[in-house]
C-alpha positions as CSV (number, residue, x, y, z in Angstrom):
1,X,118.5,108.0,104.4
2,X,120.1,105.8,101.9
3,X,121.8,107.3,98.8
4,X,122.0,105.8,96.0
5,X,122.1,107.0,91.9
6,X,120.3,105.1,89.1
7,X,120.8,104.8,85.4
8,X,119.8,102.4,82.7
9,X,122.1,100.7,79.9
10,X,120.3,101.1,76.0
11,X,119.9,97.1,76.6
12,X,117.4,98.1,79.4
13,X,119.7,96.8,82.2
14,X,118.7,98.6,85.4
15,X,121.8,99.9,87.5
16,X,121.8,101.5,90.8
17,X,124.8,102.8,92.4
18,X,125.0,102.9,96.6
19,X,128.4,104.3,97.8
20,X,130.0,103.3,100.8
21,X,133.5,104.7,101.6
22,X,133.1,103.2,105.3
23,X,134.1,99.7,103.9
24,X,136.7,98.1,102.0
25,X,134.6,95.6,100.3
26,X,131.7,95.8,97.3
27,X,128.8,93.9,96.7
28,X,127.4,93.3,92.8
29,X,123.8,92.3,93.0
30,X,121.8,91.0,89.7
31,X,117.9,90.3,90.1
32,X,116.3,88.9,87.8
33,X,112.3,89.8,87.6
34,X,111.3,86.1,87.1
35,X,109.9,83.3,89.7
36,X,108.3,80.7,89.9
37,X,105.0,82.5,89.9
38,X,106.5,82.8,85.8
39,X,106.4,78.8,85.0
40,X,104.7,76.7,82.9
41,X,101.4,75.3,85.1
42,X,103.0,71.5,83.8
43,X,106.7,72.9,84.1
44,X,107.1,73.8,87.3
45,X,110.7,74.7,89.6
46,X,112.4,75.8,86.8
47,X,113.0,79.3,88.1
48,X,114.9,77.5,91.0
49,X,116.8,74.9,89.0
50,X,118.0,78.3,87.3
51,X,119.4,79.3,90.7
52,X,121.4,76.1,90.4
53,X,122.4,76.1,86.7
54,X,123.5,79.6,86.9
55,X,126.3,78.2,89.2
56,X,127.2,75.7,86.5
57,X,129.6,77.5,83.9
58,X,128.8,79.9,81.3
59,X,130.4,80.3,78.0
60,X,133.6,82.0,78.8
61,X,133.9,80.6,82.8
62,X,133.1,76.9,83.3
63,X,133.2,77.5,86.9
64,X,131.7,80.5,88.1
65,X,133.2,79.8,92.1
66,X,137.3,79.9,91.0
67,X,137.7,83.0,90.0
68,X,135.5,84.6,92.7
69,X,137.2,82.6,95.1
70,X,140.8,83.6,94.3
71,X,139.6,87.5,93.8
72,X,138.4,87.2,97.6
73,X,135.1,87.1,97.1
74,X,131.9,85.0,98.4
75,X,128.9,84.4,96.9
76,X,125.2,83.3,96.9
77,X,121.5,83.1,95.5
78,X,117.8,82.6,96.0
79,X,115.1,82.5,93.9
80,X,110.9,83.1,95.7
81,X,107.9,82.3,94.0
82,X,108.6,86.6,92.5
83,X,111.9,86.7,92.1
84,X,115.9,85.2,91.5
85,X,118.1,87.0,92.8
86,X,122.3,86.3,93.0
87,X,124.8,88.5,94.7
88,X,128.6,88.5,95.5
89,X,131.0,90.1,97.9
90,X,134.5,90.5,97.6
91,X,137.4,93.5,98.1
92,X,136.2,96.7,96.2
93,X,139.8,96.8,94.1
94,X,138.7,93.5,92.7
95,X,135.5,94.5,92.0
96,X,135.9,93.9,87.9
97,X,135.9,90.2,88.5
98,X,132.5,90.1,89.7
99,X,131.2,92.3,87.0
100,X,132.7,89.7,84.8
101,X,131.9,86.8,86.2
102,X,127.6,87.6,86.4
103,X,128.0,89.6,82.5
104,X,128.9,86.0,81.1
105,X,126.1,84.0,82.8
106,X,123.8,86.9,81.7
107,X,125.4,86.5,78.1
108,X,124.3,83.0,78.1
109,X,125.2,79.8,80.1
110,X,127.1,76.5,78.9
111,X,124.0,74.5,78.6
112,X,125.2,70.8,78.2
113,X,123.1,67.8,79.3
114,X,125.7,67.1,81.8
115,X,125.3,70.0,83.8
116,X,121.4,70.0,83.5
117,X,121.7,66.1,84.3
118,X,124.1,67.2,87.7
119,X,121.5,70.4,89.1
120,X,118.5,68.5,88.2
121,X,120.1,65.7,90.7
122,X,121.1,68.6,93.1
123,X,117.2,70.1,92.9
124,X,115.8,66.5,93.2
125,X,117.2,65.3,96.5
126,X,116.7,68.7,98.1
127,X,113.2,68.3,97.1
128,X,113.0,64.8,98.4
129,X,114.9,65.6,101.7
130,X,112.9,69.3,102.4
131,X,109.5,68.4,101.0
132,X,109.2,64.6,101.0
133,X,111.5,63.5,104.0
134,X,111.4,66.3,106.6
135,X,108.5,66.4,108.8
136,X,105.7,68.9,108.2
137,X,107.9,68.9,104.8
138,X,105.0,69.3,102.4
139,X,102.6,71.2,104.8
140,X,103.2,74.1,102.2
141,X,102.2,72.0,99.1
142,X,99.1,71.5,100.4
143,X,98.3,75.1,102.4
144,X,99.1,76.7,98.9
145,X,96.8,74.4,97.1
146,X,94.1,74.8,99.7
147,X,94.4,78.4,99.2
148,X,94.5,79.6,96.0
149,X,92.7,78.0,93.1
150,X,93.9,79.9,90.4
151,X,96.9,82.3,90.8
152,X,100.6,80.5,90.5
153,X,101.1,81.0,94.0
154,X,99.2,77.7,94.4
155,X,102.7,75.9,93.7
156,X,106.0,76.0,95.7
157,X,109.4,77.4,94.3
158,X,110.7,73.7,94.5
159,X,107.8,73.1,92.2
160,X,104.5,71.8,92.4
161,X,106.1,67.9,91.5
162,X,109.2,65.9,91.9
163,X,108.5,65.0,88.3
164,X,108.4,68.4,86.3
165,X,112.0,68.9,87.0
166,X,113.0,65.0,86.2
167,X,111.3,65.3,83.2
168,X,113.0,68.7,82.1
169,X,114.7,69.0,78.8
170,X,117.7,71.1,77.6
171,X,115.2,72.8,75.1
172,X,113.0,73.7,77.8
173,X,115.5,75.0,80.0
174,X,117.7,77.1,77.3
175,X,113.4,78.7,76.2
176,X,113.3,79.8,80.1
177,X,116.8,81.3,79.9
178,X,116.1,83.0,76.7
179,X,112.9,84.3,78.0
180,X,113.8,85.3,81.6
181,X,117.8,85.9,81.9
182,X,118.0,89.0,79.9
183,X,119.2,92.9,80.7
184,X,115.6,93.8,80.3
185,X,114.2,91.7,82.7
186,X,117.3,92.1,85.5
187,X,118.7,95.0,87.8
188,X,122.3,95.0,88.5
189,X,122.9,96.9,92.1
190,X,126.3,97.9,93.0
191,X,127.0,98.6,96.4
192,X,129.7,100.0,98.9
193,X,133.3,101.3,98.1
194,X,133.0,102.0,94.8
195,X,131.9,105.4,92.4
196,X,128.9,106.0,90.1
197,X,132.1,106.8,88.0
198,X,133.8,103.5,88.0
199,X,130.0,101.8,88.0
200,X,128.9,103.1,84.6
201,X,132.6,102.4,82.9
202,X,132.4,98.7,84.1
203,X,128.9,98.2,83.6
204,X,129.1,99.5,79.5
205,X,132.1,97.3,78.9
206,X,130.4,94.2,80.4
207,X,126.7,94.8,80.3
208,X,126.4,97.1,77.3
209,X,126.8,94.6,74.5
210,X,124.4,92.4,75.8
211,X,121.4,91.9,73.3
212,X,118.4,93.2,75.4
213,X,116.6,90.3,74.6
214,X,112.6,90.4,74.3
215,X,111.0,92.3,77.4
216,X,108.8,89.9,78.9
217,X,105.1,91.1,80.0
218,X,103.9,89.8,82.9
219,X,99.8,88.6,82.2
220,X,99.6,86.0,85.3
221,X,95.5,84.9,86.1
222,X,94.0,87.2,89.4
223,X,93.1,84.5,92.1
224,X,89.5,84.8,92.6
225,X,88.3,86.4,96.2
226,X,87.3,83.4,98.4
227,X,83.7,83.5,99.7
228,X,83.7,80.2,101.4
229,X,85.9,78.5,104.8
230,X,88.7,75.9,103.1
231,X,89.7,72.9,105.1
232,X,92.2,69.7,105.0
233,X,92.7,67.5,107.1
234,X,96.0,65.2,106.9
235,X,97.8,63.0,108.3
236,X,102.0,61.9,108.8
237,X,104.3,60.9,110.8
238,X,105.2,63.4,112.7
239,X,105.7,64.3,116.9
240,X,102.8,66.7,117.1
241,X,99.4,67.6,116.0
242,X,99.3,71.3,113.9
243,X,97.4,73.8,112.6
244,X,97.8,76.1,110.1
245,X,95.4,79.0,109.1
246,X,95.5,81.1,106.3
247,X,94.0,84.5,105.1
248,X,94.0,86.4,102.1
249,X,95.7,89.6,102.2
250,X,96.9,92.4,99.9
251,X,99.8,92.6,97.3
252,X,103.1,93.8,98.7
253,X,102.9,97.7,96.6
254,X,99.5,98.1,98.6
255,X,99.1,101.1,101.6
256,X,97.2,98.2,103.5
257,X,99.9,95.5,103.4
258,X,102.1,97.8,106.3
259,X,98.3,97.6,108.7
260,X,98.5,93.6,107.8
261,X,102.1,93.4,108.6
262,X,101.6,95.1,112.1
263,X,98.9,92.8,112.9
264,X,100.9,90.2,112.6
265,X,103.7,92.1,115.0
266,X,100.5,92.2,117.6
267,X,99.8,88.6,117.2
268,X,103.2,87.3,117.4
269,X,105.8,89.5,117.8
270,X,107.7,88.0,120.3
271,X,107.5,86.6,123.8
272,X,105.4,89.6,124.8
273,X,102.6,89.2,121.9
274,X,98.8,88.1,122.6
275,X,99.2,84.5,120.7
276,X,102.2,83.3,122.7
277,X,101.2,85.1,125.9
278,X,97.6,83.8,125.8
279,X,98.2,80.1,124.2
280,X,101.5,79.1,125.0
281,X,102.3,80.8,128.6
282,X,98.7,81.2,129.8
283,X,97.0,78.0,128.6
284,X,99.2,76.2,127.3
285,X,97.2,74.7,124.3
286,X,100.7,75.2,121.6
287,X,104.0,74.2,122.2
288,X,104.6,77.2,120.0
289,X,102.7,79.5,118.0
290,X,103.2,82.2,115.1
291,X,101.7,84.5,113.0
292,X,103.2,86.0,109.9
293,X,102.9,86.6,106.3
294,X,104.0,85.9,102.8
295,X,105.3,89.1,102.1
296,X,104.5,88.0,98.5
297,X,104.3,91.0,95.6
298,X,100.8,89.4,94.7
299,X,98.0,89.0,97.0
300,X,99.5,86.6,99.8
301,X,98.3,84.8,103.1
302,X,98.5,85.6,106.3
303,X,99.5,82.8,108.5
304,X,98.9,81.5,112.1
305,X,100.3,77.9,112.8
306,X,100.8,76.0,115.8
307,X,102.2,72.8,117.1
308,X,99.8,71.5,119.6
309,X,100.5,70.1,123.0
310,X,100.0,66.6,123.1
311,X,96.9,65.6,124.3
312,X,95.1,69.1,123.3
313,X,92.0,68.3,120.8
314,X,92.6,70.3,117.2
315,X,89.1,71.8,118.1
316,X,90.2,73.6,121.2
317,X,93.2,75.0,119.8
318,X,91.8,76.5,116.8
319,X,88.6,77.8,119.3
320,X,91.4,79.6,121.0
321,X,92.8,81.2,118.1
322,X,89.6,82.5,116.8
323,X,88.6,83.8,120.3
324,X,91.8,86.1,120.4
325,X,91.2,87.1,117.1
326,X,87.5,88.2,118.2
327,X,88.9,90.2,120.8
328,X,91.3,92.1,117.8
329,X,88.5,92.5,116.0
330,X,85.9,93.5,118.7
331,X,88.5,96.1,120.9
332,X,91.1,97.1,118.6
333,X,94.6,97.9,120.2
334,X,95.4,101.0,122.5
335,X,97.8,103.3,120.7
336,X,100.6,102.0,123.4
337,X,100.5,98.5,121.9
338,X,100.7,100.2,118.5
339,X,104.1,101.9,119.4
340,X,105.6,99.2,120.8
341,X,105.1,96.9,117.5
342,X,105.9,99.9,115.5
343,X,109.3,100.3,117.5
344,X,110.1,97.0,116.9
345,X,109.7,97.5,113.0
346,X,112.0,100.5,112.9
347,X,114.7,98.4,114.7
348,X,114.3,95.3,112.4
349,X,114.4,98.0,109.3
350,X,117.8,99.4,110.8
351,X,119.5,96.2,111.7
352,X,119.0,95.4,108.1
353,X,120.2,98.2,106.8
354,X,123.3,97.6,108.9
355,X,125.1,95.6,106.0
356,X,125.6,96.5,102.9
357,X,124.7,93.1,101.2
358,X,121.4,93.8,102.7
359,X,121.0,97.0,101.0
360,X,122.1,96.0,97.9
361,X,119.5,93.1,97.9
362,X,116.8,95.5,99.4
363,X,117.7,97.9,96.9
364,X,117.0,95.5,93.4
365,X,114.1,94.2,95.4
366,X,112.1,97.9,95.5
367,X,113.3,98.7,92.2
368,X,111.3,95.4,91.3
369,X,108.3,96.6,92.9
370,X,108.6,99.8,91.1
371,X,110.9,102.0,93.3
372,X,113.8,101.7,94.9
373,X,113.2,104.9,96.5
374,X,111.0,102.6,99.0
375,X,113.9,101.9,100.9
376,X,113.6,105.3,102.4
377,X,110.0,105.7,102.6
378,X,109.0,102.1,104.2
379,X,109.2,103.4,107.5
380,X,107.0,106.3,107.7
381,X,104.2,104.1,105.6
382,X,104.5,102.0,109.1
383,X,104.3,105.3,111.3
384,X,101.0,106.4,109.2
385,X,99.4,103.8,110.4
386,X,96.5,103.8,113.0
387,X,94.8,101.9,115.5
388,X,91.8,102.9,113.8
389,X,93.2,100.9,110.6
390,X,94.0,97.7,112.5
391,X,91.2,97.2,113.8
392,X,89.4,97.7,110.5
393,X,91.6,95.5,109.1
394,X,91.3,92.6,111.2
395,X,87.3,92.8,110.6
396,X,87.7,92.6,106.9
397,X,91.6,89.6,106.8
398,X,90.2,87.4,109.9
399,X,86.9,86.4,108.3
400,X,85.3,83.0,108.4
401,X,85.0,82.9,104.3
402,X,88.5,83.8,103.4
403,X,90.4,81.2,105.8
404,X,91.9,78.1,104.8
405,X,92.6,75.3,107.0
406,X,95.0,72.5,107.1
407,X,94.5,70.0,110.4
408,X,97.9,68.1,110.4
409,X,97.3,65.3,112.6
410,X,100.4,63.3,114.1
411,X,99.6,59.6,113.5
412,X,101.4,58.3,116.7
């Protein structure tokens, strides 16, 4: 059982308190409830060049590393297509510094055209060398546009186009700030050797001044449920033929997403688990195979992709697939299977409770979904459920008119 306290500042920042007198260090956690499910259909990878020019000086601190650096402490961010979420480390007694150091960002950045002009660089190449460069780079581009029609899902975080964030103004940039980066849209989590005390003290004098800014409301468009099959081919220059399938599944607060998430565990859970035993080991159609899942807090996908063997037709491979998902759908799982997948969850859930970063982080990330009580309730939602419940499950996800398909064909 994790403990933790939670109050909120009259600004509407969120604070939760987790003590931990077994280490010397703490960890100061701000999420902000904004992603890049948030942007601008024709502005798109702002929320991540955020994650970049919140490291680029803020009014007070034009360089947000020194000072954590020389108080002993490390720090990082990432943003998802739901959320942005930065977090430091460093020695509990100099635990002020970080409180200062994320109240001044919050307060409002140094926006300059120079520092917009150096991230938007930063953001550019990554996008060129992750999504233009690499192979199987933009598989996701086109998978999410396959997909979904109408939700903002159908973009990446990077952003749907190289272009949105060349074109970016300082206006636009300082409207998303002011829209998203306020104590009303954020949750500060403060975790290990510290006190609820000593947490409420330091979060009034930095936080508690901070004009709450107007609440934003979340009104994104439902993606439609899809009644037909989807399917892309493309082609690149890359060593192997792949292929990706994708299913519609259930947002990340529903019962049913902990019966998808264990059907994936079946599938692919490691070197044991039907896809790799049957297609990799047994027939040796993939080179390697997995199935997994968004984990998105809107509706998601459910993934299976695999990089063919050379030489092994598209058509045969995906046959495969389908052919061990008929046998899911038509006998189920014996309770004994269910254990063993269920086991492995628990220990995945414990080793990342192990740290205290992780905590923290899990910590803002339920009180985002609506509880951050979760943390000590995920687990039994996995126990509840039943054999029965996966194989109902896999009737309703691994249907012919809710898959999208992407062939990526190798052109050598």
């Amino acid at each position: 059982m994790i403990q933790f306290d939670r109050f909120v500042l009259s600004n509407g920042l969120k604070v939760i308190v987790h003590e931990d007198k077994s280490t010397p260090m703490a960890v100061v956690n701000v999420m902000y409830d904004v992603g890049s499910r948030d942007e601008d259909p024709d502005k798109t990878g702002f929320a991540h060049l955020f994650e970049h020019l919140m490291f680029g000086g803020s009014i007070n601190i034009p360089q947000y590393d020194d000072p954590l650096q020389v108080a002993g402490g490390e720090n990082n961010a990432y943003t998802t297509s739901d959320l942005t979420n930065y977090y430091c480390q460093l020695p509990a007694e100099n635990i002020e510094t970080a409180f200062w150091l994320e109240s001044d960002r919050m307060l409002s950045l140094a926006f300059s055209e120079k520092s917009l002009e150096v991230q938007r660089k930063v953001v550019c190449e990554e996008f060129k060398e992750h999504y233009i460069n690499k192979p199987y780079g933009d598989v996701w581009h086109k998978v999410r546009e396959l997909a979904y029609t109408t939700h903002p899902y159908r973009w990446m975080t990077i952003g749907k186009e190289l272009k949105h964030v060349e074109d970016a103004t300082l206006d636009d940039v300082k409207a998303f700030f002011f829209k998203h980066y306020t104590p009303s849209n954020a949750t500060l989590v403060v975790a290990g050797n510290t006190s609820l005390v000593q947490v409420k003290t330091l979060a009034e004098k930095w936080f508690g001044d901070i004009p709450a800014g107007v609440r934003y409301v979340r009104n994104l468009p439902a993606e439609p449920r899809q009644t037909a099959a989807r399917k892309l081919e493309a082609h690149a220059d890359v060593p192997l033929d792949a292929l990706y399938k994708n299913w519609h599944i259930y947002p990340r607060t529903d019962k049913r997403y902990y019966t998808a998430d264990l059907i994936t565990e079946v599938l692919s859970g490691g070197g044991s688990s039907r896809l790799f035993q049957q297609l990799v080991k047994e027939k040796q159609l993939f080179s390697n195979i997995e199935c997994y899942h968004s984990g998105s807090t809107d509706a998601g996908l459910l993934t299976i992709e695999g990089k063919l063997v050379k030489g092994v037709r598209m058509e045969t491979a995906e046959a495969a697939i389908m052919e061990e998902l008929q046998l899911l759908q038509r006998d189920g799982i014996s309770n004994r299977e269910l254990e063993k997948v269920k086991n492995k969850v628990e220990s995945m859930l414990a080793f990342e409770d192990m740290s205290v970063m992780n905590r923290a982080s899990s910590l803002a990330n339920y009180e985002l979904l609506g509880d951050a009580g979760l943390i000590n309730k995920e687990l039994d939602y996995y126990q509840a459920v039943t054999a029965d419940e996966i194989l109902a499950e896999s009737r309703i996800i691994f249907d012919d008119n809710n898959c999208s398909t992407l062939y990526y064909y190798s052109k050598s």
